[in-house]
Structure formats: structure tokens, C-alpha cells
VEXLORO-500449 format. One record per residue (C-alpha): x, y, z. Coordinates in Angstrom, 2 decimals, m for minus. Example, Ala and Ser with C-alpha at 12.3 -4.5 7.8 and 13.67 -1.06 7.14 Angstrom:
{pt {12.30,m4.50,7.80}}
{pt {13.67,m1.06,7.14}}
// end
This chain:
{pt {22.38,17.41,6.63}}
{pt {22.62,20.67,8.31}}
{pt {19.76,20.19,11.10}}
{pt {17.29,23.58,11.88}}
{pt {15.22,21.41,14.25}}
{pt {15.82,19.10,16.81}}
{pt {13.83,16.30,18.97}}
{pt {16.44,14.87,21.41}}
{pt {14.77,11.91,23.80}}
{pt {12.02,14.26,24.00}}
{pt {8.72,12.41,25.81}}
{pt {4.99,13.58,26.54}}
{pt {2.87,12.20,28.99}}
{pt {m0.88,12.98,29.67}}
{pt {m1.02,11.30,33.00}}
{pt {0.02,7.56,33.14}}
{pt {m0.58,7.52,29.15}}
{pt {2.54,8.18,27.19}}
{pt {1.96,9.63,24.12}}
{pt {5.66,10.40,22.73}}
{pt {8.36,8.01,23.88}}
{pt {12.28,9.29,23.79}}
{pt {11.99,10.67,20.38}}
{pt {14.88,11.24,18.72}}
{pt {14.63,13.73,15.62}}
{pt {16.57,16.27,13.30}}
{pt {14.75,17.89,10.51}}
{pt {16.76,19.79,8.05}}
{pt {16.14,23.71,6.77}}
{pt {14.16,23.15,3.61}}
{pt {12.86,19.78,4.08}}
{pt {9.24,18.75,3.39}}
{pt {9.21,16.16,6.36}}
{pt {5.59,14.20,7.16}}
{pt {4.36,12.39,9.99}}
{pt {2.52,9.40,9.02}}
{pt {0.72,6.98,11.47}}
{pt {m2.58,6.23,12.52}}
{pt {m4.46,8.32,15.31}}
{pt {m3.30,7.90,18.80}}
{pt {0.69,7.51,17.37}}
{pt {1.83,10.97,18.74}}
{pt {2.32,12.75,15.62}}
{pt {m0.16,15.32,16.35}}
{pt {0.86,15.91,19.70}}
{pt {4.72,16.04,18.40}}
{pt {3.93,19.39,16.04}}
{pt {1.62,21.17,19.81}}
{pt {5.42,20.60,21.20}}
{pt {7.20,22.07,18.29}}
{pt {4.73,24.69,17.90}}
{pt {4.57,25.99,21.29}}
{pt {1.51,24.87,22.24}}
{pt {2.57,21.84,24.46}}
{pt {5.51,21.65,26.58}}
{pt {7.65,18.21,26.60}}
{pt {7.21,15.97,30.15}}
{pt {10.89,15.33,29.37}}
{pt {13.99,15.83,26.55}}
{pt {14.64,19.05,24.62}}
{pt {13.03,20.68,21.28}}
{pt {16.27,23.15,19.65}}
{pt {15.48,25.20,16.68}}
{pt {18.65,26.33,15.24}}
{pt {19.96,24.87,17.83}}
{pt {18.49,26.82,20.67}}
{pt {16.36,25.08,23.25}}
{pt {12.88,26.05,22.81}}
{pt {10.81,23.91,25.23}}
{pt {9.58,26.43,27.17}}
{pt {9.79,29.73,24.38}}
{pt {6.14,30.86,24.00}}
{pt {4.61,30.26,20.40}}
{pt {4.51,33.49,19.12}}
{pt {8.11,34.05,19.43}}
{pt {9.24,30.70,17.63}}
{pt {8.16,32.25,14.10}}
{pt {6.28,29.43,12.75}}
{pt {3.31,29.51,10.57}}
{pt {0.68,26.81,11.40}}
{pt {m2.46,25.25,9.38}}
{pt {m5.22,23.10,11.26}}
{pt {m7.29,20.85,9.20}}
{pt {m10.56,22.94,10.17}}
{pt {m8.48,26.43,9.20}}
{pt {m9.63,28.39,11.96}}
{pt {m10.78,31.53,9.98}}
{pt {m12.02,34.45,11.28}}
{pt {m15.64,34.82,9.98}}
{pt {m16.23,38.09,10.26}}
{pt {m12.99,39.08,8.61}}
{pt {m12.35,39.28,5.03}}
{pt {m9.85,37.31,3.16}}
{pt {m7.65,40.26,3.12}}
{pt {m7.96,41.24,6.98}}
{pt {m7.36,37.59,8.04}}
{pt {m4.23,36.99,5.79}}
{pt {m3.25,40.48,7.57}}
{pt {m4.20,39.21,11.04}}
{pt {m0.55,37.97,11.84}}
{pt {1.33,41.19,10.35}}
{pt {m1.32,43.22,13.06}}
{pt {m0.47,41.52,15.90}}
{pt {3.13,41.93,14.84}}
{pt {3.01,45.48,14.97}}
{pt {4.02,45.55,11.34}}
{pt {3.12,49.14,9.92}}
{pt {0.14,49.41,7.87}}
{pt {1.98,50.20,4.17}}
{pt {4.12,47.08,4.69}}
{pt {1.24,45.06,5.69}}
{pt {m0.91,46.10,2.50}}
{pt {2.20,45.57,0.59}}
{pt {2.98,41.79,2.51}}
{pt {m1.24,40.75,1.93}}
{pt {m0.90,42.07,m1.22}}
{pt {2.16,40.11,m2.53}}
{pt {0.94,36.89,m0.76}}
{pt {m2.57,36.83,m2.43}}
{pt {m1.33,37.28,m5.84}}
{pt {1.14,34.00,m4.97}}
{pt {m1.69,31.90,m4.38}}
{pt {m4.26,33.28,m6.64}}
{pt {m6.67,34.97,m3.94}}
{pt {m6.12,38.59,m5.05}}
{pt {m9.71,38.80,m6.64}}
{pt {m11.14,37.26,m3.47}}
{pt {m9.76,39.24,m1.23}}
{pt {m13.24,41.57,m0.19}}
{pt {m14.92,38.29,0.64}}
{pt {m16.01,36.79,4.26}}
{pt {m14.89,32.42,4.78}}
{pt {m18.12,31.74,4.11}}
{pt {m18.60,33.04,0.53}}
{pt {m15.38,30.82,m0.43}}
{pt {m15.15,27.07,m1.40}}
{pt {m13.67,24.26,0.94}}
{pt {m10.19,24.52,m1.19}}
{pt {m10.31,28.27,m1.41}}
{pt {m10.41,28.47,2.49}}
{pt {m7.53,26.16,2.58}}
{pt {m5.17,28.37,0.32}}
{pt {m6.56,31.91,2.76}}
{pt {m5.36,29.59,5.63}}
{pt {m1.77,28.84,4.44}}
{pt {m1.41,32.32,3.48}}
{pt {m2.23,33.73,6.31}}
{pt {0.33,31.45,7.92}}
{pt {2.71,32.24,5.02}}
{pt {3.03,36.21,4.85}}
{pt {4.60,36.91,7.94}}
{pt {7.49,34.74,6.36}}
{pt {8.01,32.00,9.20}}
{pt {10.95,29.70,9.80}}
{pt {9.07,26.74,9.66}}
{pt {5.27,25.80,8.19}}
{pt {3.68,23.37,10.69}}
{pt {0.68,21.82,8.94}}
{pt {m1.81,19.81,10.95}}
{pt {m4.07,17.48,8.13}}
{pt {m5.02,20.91,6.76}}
{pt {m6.29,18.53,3.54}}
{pt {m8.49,16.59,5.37}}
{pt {m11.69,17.91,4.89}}
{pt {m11.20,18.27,1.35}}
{pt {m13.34,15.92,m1.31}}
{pt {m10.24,13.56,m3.11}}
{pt {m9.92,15.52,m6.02}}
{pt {m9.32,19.42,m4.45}}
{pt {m6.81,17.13,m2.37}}
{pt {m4.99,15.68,m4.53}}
{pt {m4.75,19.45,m6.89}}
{pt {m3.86,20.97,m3.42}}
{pt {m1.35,18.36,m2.67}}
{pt {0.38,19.63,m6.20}}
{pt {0.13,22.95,m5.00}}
{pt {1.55,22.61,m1.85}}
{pt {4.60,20.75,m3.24}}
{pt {5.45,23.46,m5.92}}
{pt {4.54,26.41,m3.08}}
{pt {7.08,24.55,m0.93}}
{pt {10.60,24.37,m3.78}}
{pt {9.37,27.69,m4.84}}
{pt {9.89,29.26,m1.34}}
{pt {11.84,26.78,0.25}}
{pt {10.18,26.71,3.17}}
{pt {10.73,24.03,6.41}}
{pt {7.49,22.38,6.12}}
{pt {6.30,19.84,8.55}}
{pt {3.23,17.78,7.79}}
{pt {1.14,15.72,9.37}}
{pt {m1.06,13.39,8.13}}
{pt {m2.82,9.47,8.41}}
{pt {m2.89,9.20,4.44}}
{pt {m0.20,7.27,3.07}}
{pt {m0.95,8.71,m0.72}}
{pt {m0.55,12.30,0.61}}
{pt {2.87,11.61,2.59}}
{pt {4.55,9.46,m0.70}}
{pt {3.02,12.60,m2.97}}
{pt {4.70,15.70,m1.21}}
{pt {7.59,14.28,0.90}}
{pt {10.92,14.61,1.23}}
{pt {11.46,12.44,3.94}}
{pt {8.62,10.31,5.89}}
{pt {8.65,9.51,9.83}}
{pt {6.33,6.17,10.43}}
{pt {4.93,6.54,13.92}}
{pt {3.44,3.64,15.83}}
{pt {2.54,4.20,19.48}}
{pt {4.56,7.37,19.89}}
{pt {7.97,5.94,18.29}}
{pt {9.32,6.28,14.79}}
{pt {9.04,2.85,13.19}}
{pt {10.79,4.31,10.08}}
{pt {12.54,7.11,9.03}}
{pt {13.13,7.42,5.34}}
{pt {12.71,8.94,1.36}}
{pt {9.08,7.80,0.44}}
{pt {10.72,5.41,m2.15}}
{pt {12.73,4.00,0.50}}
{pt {9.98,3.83,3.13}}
{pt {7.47,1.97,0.01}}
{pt {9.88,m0.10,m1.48}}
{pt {12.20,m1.50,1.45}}
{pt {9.84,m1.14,4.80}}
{pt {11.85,m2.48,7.77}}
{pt {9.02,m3.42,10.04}}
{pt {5.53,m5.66,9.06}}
{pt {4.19,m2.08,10.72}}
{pt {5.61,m0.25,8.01}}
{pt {4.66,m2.49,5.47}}
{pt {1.22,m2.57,6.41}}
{pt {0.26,0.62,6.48}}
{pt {1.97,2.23,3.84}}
{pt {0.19,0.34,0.69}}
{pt {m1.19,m2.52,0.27}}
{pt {1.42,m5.54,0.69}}
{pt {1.78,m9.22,0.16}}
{pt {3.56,m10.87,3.75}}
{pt {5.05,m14.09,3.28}}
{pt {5.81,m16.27,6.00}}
{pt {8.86,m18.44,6.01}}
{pt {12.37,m19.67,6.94}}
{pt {15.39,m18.63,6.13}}
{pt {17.81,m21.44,4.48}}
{pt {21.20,m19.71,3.30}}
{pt {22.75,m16.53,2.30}}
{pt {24.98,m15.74,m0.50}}
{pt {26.30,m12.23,m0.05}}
{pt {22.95,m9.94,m0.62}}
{pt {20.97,m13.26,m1.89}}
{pt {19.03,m16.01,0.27}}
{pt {17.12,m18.71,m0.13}}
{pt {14.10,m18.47,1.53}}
{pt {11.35,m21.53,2.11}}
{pt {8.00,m20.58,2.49}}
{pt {5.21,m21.95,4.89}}
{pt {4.12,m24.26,2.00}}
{pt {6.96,m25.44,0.90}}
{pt {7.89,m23.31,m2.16}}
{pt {11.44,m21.53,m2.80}}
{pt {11.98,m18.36,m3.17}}
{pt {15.49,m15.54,m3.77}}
{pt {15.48,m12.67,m2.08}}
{pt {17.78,m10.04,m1.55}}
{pt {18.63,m8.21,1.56}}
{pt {18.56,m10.21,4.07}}
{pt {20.39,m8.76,7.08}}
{pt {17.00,m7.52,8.22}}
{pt {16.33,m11.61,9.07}}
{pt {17.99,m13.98,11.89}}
{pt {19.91,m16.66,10.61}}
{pt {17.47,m19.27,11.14}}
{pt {13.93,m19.62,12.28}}
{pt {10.69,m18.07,11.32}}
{pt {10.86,m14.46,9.34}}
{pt {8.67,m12.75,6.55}}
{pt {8.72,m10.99,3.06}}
{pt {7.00,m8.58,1.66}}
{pt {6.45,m8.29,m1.45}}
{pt {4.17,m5.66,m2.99}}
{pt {1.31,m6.34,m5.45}}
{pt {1.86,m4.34,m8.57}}
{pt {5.35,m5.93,m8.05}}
{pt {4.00,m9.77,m8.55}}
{pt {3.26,m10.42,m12.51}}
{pt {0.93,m13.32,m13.67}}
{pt {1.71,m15.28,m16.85}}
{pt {1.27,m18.85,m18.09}}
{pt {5.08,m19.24,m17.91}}
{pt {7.52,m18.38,m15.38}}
{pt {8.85,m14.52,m15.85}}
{pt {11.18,m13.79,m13.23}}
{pt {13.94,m15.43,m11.15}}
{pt {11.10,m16.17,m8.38}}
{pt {7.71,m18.28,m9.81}}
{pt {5.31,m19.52,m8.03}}
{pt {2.51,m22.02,m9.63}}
{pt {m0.81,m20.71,m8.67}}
{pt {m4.67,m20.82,m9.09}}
{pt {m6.71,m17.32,m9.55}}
{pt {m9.31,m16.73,m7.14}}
{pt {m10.91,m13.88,m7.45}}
{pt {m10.23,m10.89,m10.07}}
{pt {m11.62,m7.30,m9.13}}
{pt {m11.41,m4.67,m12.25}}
{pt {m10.32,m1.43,m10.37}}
{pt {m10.13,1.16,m13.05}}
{pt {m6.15,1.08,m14.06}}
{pt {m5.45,m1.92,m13.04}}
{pt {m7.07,m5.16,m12.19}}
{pt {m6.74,m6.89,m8.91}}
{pt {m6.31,m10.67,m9.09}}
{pt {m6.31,m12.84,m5.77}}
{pt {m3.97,m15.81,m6.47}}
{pt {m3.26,m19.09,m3.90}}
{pt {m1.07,m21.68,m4.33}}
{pt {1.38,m23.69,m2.43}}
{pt {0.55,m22.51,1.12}}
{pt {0.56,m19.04,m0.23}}
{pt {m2.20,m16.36,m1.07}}
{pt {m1.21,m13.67,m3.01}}
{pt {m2.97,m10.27,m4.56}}
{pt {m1.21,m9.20,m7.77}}
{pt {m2.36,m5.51,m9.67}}
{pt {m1.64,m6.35,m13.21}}
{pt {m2.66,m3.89,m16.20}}
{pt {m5.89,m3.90,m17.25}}
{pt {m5.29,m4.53,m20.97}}
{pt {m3.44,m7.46,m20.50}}
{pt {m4.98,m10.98,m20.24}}
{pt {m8.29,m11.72,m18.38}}
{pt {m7.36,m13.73,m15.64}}
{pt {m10.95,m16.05,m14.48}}
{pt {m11.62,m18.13,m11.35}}
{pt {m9.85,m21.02,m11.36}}
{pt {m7.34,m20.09,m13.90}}
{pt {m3.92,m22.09,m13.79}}
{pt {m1.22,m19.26,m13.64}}
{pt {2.66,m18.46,m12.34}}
{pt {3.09,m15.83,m10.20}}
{pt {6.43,m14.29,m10.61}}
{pt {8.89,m11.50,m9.01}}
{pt {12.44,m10.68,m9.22}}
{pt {14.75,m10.95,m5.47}}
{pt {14.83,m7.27,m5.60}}
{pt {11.18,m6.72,m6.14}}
{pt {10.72,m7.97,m2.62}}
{pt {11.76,m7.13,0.64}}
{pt {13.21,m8.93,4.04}}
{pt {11.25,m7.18,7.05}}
{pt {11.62,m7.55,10.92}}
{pt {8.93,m8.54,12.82}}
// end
């Protein structure tokens, strides 16, 4: 991976309150890369530094790999989106998708020609006489990416520009934004606290947690094998299963939970040899049946069932366990107090570090 950007042990401060700890980070030219983590983790504050508009307490931000910590904004050549767009009101589409080109010093044929181009590519073209606030919440969204768009920047820094957006227009834009980013193949990176949105559009996803990266990774990767119970929590809903580690065999291990059940999993570097570790396991992964399906089975008693649409969620405890399992909704009704095995393959769950 041939890096355009660089983090290297960069750190902010706002006082005594650290913010961004030593971060170490390459981002490659082309790559959709998000920031995920709740507020206060530093992602925010990581794309001020990269666009210009906060300077690092310490470390060193390259872009092809010259240092750009203290290079003013509007000569790093990045577009950038905030999630409350930041339109000029008393501008028309038109005039604020030229705004940049103007301040570029861009002559006036090439700028018609540049606004003209860049409407058409998002569909705005018959909007482009009207003011922000004769447009729709996902229209103003698409006049704010390409006004950040047609001065063709290096990199797209987008700051939850789809959070104000109801969860349908979010989830077209999402789409949108995905296809606008392999047909340009534009740098892009995203921030954002919505685990949905980061799997969706992603290339690669960086998990923050009080200004570090708990995870760096392909959204499958980052889902399906989370290395911390951080990680696992907050991306998805996830099953944790507490436990002690009782042998290996190569990639397998048997592992003993709290209440006394047996289980295989696979991958177990991430655990000690011995002494207390966990599991997670995620819900749509566990299947219920009156038999055992899988190499793992647990014997359990259904608790609660919740119809959610596509799926049904059934709460499940036995043996010192609880588990939730999302099973279709066409197969069997599951009721309270149903007898039941719940049952997963060693791969379908995953050794995590505490």
C-alpha cells in the first residue's frame, strides 16, 4: 500500500486533556477510510489536523509525504463536508458550488464549465437557480459535496455530513457516496459514530476509543474477528462469553465457560494460556433447533422472543450462559420457556482481548 497520507505519533492536547494519543496512521490514495468511535474518541479532532484547521501538540501529518503540520488549509487541496453543510444562503446552488473555483482565481469560462460538469454528476443541474433554503435536507447534502468536489481535491474530508439526514435519504446517500467515490477515485476520509454507515461505504475502518485506534481493519474483518471487547461492543450487537481457556490444538481450543459448558473455538492466540478470557460470538451467527446443528451446542431455555421485521430476536439462557440469537422469521416460533440447542461453528466465533 502506497501511503498519500500520514499520522506518525502525532498527539493533540487541549490543555491537560489529551484528545489524540501517539497516533500512528497511513491512509492510501484511493481509499474510502472511516473513523468510527463514539464522541469524545478524537476522530473529529484527527480530520481539524488533517484539514488544516488544527495544528498537532506533537508528531507529524505528511501528505505525499511532505510534512504539512503547519501548511495553511487552503493550500493542502482538500475538499471538506460538515454535517450542518455550511451553505451560503444567499447564494444559489450554482454560485456556491462556484465559491471555491472564485477564490481560486479560476477564470470565469472554466468555472461555468467546472459548476457545470459537476452539477450534471450529481443530478443538481435543474436546481442550480435555487437559494439552500428552497432545497430538501438530501439535496443540500449533494450542493455541499459538490461544492467540495469541483475544484478536484486530493483528498475528500467528510465530517458526519449524513447526520442530519432521516434513515432512509441516509442510507440512498450512503449508496451514492460509495459509487461517487470508485467512479472518481477519490481519497475519502469519513467520519462517523454509526457503525451501519462505516461497514456500508468502507474500505478500511479505524476503531477509536479515547483518542487511540482500537482496530484497524476491512469492515468484514473489523465485524467478524474484533480484537478488543471495545470493538466488539460497539460495532453490532454481540454475544461475550466469559470463560477459561483449557487447551489448544493448532488454530482450535477448548474453551470452558463460566457455567460449566464446552465449547471449540478457533483462533486463539488473541487469549493467555490460562486464566480468565472471553468470546464473542455474534447473534445472527448462533442458530436455535431442537437438535444440535453445529460442532458447538449449547442446551438452552428461550426467554424472551422479539419479532423485529427480518428477523426475530430470541433471548436464550442456559448453563451459566445468556445468549441473544437473530434467527429468520419464517422459521419456527420459538415461545417462553421453550427447550432449545443453541448452536455455532468454532469459526463463527471469535477469541477477543480484554
Amino acid at each position: 500500500m502506497t501511503a498519500l497520507i500520514k499520522f506518525e505519533q502525532v498527539s493533540k492536547a487541549f490543555g491537560k486533556l489529551t484528545v489524540v494519543d501517539l497516533l500512528d496512521l497511513e491512509i492510501a490514495k484511493g481509499e474510502f477510510l472511516s473513523l468510527l468511535g463514539p464522541s469524545g474518541s478524537g476522530k473529529t479532532t484527527i480530520l481539524m489536523m488533517l484539514a488544516g484547521f488544527e495544528a498537532p501538540s506533537s508528531g507529524a501529518i505528511r501528505l505525499q509525504d511532505k510534512r504539512i503540520n503547519h501548511l495553511p488549509a487552503h493550500l493542502r487541496n482538500m475538499g471538506v463536508v460538515f454535517q450542518n453543510y455550511a451553505l451560503f444562503p444567499h447564494m444559489t446552488v450554482a454560485e456556491n458550488v462556484a465559491f471555491p473555483l472564485l477564490m481560486r482565481g479560476t477564470p470565469k469560462a472554466e468555472i461555468a464549465l467546472r459548476v457545470g460538469r459537476a452539477l450534471d454528476m450529481v443530478k443538481l443541474t435543474q436546481l442550480k437557480d435555487r437559494k439552500p433554503s428552497q432545497l430538501s435536507g438530501g439535496q443540500q447534502q449533494r450542493v455541499a459535496l459538490t461544492r467540495a468536489l469541483v475544484f478536484e481535491p486530493t483528498v475528500m474530508l467528510m465530517d458526519e455530513p449524513l447526520g442530519a439526514l432521516d434513515k432512509q435519504l441516509r442510507e440512498h446517500m450512503q449508496l451514492e457516496l460509495r459509487e461517487l467515490h470508485r467512479h472518481l477515485g477519490l481519497t475519502i476520509v469519513f467520519v462517523t459514530h454509526d457503525q451501519g454507515e462505516a461497514l456500508t461505504m468502507s474500505d478500511r475502518i479505524a476503531v477509536f476509543n479515547a483518542g487511540k485506534i482500537e482496530q484497524l481493519a476491512s469492515p468484514d474483518e473489523i465485524y467478524d474477528r474484533p480484537r478488543t471487547r471495545f470493538v466488539a461492543e460497539f460495532i453490532g450487537e454481540t454475544n461475550l462469553l466469559s470463560g477459561i481457556l483449557r487447551g489448544r490444538d493448532g488454530d482450535l481450543a477448548r474453551f470452558e465457560l463460566t457455567g460449566g459448558a464446552s465449547i471449540i473455538i478457533m483462533q486463539p492466540q488473541a487469549m493467555e494460556a490460562s486464566g480468565h478470557a472471553l468470546v464473542s460470538l455474534r447473534p445472527e451467527r448462533v442458530r436455535l433447533s431442537q437438535s444440535p446443528a453445529a460442532a458447538n451446542a449449547i442446551p438452552v431455555t428461550v426467554q424472551d422472543t422479539v419479532y423485529q421485521g427480518d428477523h426475530l430476536r430470541v433471548k436464550v439462557f442456559g448453563e451459566g450462559v445468556e445468549l441473544v440469537s437473530k434467527v429468520d422469521r419464517k422459521s419456527a416460533i420459538w415461545p417462553v420457556g421453550a427447550a432449545a440447542f443453541a448452536s455455532f461453528e468454532p469459526a463463527e466465533c471469535t477469541a477477543i482481548s480484554q
